[in-house]
C-alpha positions as CSV (number, residue, x, y, z in Angstrom):
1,X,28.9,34.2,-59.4
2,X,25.9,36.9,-59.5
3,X,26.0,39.9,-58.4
4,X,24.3,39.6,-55.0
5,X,26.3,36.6,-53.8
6,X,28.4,39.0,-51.6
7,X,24.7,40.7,-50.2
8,X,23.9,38.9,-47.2
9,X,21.9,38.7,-43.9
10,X,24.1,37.5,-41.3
11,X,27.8,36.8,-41.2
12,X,28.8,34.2,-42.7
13,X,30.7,30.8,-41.6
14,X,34.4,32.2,-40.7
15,X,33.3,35.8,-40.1
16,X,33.6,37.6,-36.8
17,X,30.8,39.1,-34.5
18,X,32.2,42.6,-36.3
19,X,31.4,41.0,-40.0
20,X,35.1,41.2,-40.5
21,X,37.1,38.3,-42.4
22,X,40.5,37.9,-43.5
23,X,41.3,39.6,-46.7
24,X,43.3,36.4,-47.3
25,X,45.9,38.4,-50.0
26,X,48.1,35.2,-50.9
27,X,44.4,34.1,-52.2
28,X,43.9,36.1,-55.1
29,X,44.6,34.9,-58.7
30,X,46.6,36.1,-61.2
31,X,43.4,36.8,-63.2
32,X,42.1,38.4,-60.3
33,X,45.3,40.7,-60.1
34,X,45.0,41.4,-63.6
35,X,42.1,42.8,-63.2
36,X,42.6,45.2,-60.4
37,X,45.5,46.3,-62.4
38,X,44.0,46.9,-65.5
39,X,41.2,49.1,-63.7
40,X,43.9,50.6,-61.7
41,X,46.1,51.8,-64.8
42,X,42.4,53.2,-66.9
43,X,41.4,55.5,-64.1
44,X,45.5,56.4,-62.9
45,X,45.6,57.5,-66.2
46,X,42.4,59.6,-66.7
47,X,41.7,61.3,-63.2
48,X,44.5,64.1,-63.5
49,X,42.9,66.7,-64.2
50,X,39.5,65.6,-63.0
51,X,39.8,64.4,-59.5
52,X,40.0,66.6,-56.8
53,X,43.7,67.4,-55.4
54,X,43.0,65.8,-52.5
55,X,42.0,62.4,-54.3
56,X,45.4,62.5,-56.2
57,X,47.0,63.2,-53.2
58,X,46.1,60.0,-51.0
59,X,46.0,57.6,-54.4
60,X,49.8,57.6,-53.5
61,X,48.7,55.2,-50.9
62,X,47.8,52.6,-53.0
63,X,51.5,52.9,-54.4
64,X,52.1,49.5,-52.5
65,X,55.1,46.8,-52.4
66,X,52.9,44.1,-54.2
67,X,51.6,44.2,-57.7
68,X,47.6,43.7,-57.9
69,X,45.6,44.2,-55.4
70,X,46.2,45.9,-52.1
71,X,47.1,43.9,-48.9
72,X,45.0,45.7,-46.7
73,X,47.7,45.0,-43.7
74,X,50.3,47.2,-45.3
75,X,47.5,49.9,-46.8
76,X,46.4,49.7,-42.8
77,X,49.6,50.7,-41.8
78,X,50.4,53.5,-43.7
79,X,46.7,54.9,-43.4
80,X,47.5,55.0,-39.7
81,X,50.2,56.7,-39.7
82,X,48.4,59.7,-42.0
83,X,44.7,59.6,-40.3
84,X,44.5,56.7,-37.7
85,X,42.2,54.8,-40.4
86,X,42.4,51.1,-41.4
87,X,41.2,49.1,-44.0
88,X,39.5,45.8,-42.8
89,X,37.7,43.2,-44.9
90,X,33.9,41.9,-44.7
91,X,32.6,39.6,-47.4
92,X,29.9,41.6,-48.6
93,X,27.7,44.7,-47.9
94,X,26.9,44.5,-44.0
95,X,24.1,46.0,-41.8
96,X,23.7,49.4,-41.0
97,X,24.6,49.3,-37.5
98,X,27.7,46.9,-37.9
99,X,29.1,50.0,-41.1
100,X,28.1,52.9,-38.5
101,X,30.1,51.4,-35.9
102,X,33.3,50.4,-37.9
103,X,32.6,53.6,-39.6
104,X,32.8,56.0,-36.4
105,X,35.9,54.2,-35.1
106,X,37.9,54.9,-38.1
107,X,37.6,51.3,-39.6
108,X,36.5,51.6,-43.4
109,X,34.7,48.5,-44.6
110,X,35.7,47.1,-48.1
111,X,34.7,43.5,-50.0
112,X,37.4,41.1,-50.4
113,X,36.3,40.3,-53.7
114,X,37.0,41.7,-57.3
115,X,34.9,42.0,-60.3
116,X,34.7,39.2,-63.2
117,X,37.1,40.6,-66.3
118,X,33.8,40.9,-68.0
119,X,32.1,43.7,-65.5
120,X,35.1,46.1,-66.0
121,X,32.6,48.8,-66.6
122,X,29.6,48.3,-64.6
123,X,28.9,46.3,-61.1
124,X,26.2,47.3,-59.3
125,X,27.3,45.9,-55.8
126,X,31.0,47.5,-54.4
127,X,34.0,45.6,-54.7
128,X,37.7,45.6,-53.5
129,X,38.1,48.1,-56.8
130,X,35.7,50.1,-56.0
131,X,35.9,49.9,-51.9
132,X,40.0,50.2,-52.4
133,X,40.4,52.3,-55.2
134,X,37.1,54.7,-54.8
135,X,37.5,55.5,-51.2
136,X,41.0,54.8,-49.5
137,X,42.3,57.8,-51.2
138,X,40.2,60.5,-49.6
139,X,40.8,58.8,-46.4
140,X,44.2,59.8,-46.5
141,X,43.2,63.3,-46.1
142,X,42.5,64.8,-42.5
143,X,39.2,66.9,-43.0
144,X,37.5,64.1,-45.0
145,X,38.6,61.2,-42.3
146,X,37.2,63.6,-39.7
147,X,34.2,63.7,-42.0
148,X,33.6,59.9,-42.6
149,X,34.4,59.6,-38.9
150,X,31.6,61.9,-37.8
151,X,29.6,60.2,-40.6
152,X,29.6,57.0,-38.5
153,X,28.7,59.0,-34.9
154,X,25.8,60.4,-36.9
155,X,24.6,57.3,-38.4
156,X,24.7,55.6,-34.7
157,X,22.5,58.5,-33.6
158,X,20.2,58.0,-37.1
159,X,19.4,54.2,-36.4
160,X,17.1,55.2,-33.3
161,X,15.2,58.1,-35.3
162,X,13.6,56.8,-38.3
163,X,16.5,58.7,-40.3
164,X,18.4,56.1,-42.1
165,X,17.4,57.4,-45.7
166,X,18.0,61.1,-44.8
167,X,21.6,60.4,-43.7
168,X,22.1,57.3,-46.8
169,X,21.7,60.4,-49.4
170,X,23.9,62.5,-47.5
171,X,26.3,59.6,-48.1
172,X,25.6,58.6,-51.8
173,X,25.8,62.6,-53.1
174,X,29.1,63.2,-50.8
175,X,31.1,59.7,-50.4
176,X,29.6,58.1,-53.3
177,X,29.2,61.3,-56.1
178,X,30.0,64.1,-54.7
179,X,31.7,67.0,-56.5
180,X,34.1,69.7,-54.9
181,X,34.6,73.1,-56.4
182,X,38.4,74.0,-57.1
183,X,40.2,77.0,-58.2
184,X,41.1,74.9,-61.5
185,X,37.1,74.3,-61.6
186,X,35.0,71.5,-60.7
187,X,36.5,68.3,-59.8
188,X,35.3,64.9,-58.4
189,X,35.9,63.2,-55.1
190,X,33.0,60.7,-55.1
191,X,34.3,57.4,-54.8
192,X,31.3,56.2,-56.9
193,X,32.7,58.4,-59.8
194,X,36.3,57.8,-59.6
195,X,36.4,54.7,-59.9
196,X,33.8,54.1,-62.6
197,X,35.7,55.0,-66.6
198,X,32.2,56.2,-68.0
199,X,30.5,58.2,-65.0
200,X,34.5,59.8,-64.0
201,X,33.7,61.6,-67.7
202,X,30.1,61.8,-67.8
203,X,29.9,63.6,-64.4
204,X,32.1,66.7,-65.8
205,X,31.7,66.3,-69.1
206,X,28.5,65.6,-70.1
207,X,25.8,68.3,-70.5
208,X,23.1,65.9,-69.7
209,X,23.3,66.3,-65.4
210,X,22.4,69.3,-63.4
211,X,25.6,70.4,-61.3
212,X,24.0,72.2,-58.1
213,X,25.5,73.9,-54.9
214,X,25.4,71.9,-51.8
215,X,23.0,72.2,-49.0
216,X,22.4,70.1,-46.6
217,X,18.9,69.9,-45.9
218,X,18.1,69.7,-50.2
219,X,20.5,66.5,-50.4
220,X,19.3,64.9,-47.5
221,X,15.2,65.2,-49.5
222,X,16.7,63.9,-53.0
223,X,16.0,60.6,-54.4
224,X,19.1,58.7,-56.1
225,X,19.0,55.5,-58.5
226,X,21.8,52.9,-58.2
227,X,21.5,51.5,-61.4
228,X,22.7,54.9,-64.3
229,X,24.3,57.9,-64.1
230,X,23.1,60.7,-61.6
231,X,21.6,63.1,-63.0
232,X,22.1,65.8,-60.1
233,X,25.5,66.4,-58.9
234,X,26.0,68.3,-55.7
235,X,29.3,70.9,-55.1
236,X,30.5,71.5,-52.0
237,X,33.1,74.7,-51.7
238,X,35.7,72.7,-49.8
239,X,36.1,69.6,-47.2
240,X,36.5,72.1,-44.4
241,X,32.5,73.1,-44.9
242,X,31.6,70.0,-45.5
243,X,33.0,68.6,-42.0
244,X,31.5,71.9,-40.5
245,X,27.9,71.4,-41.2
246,X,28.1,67.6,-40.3
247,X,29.7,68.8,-36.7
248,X,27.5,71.7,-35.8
249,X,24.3,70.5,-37.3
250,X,21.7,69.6,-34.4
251,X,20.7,66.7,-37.4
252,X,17.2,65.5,-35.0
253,X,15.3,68.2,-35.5
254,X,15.9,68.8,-39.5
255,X,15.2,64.7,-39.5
256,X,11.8,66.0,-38.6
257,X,11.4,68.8,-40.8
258,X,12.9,66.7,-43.4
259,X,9.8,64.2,-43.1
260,X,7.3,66.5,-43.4
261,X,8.6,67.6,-46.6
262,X,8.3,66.0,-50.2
263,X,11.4,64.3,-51.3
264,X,12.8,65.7,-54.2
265,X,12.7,63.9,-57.3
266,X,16.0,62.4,-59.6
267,X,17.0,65.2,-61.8
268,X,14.6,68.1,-60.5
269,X,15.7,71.1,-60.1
270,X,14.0,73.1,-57.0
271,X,13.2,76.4,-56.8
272,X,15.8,77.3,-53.7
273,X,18.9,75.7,-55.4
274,X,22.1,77.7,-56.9
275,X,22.5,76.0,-59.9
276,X,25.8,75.6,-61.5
277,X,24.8,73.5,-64.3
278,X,21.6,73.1,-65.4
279,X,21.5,69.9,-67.6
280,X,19.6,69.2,-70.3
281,X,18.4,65.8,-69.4
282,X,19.5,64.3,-72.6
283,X,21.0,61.5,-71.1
284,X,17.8,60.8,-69.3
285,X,14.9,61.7,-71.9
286,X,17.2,59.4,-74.1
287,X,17.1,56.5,-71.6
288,X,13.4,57.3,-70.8
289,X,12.1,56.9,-74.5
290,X,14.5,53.5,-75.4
């Protein structure tokens, strides 16, 4: 299996209108289950103390009945009862307009399928792990449900305005890598970080990234990769602020501003941000000059 046999341009044979499939639990093999559970016991293990309180909180949700991986029926029904979110499965990533809609009505979208045994550390295209694992969690809090909720309305709105990579970074450097700063210091909620072994330590640890204070309008001009580490992590100061711009901000006219702007390049540092960390880009310049 490659790694883009799940990417795909139209629903497949068996999947609904919506993308959605079964998640088909009684499926999974015991190889398959092994491997959920030996990614599951690596990051349990190394996120106290790292991940933000509110991660730590909702990854007793994925305390389930069943060894293995998830059934997303009874992670459904206990996500409902905390946020009114479920968990429904689509075989692969899915158009932007089929996401923003499942998105804005509290469905959250996650791959049926795990990782060989021999991709435990790297897999560039999201997986039950890291769909399950990496996201459910924060959507067991309120203020980041609202968040991913008014995420979705937003994206809607995007799709007729020529905005879809604006509000995409928004996503990757909140959803995917975001940072939150905590009285105990800075702690990750990024579902791209937690559920990675390397990036959950490089993105606190390391010296290499720069560590920046959020702001909207910056995130929404800076370039990602998909492929390495980030090399700018941005802090928000809570989930509350975070909701709070997404609701009040009139997003249509900073879209325009936004395009008549440069985008920011990975790893710059611009001359407007609060910089928490500045990195020394040894992680990079090493990288650059292999």
């Amino acid at each position: 299996m490659t790694e883009d046999t799940h990417v795909l341009d139209a629903p497949p044979e068996g999947a609904a209108g919506d993308w959605t499939i079964p998640q088909d639990w009684a499926h999974y093999s015991a190889e398959e289950h092994a491997t959920w559970d030996i990614l599951f016991e690596r990051q349990a293990k190394l996120l106290p103390g790292r991940a933000s309180n509110a991660y730590l909180r909702g990854l007793d949700v994925l305390k389930l009945s069943k060894p293995g991986i998830p059934d997303f029926e009874e992670l459904s029904e206990r996500l409902m009862k905390l946020t009114g979110w479920q968990v429904i499965a689509v075989p692969g990533l899915v158009p932007d307009d089929v996401f923003f809609d499942h998105m804005a009505n509290r469905r959250f979208v996650a791959g049926n399928f795990i990782r060989r045994p021999d991709q435990l550390d790297y897999l560039q295209e999201p997986d039950v792990f890291h769909d399950v694992f990496g996201h459910v969690p924060m959507l067991a809090d309120p203020v980041f449900a609202d968040y991913l909720e008014a995420y979705g309305q937003g994206g809607q709105r995007a799709l007729g305005l020529d905005a879809l990579k604006y509000l995409g970074r928004l996503y990757w450097y909140t959803v995917e890598f975001g940072l939150i700063a905590e009285p105990e210091g800075l702690r990750i909620y990024g579902s791209g970080i937690v559920s990675s072994f390397a990036e959950s330590r490089f993105a606190l640890d390391d010296p290499s990234p720069n560590r920046i204070a959020f702001d909207l309008a910056r995130v929404m001009r800076t370039e990602y990769r998909i492929d390495d580490f980030q090399q700018n992590y941005f802090v928000i100061p809570s989930f509350d602020e975070l909701l709070r711009l997404t609701v009040e901000t009139d997003f249509a006219p900073l879209y325009e501003t936004l395009k008549a702007l440069p985008d920011i390049p990975v790893a710059a540092i611009d001359p407007a941000d609060v910089v928490i960390t500045h990195g020394t880009q040894d992680y990079a310049n090493a990288k650059a000059a292999a």
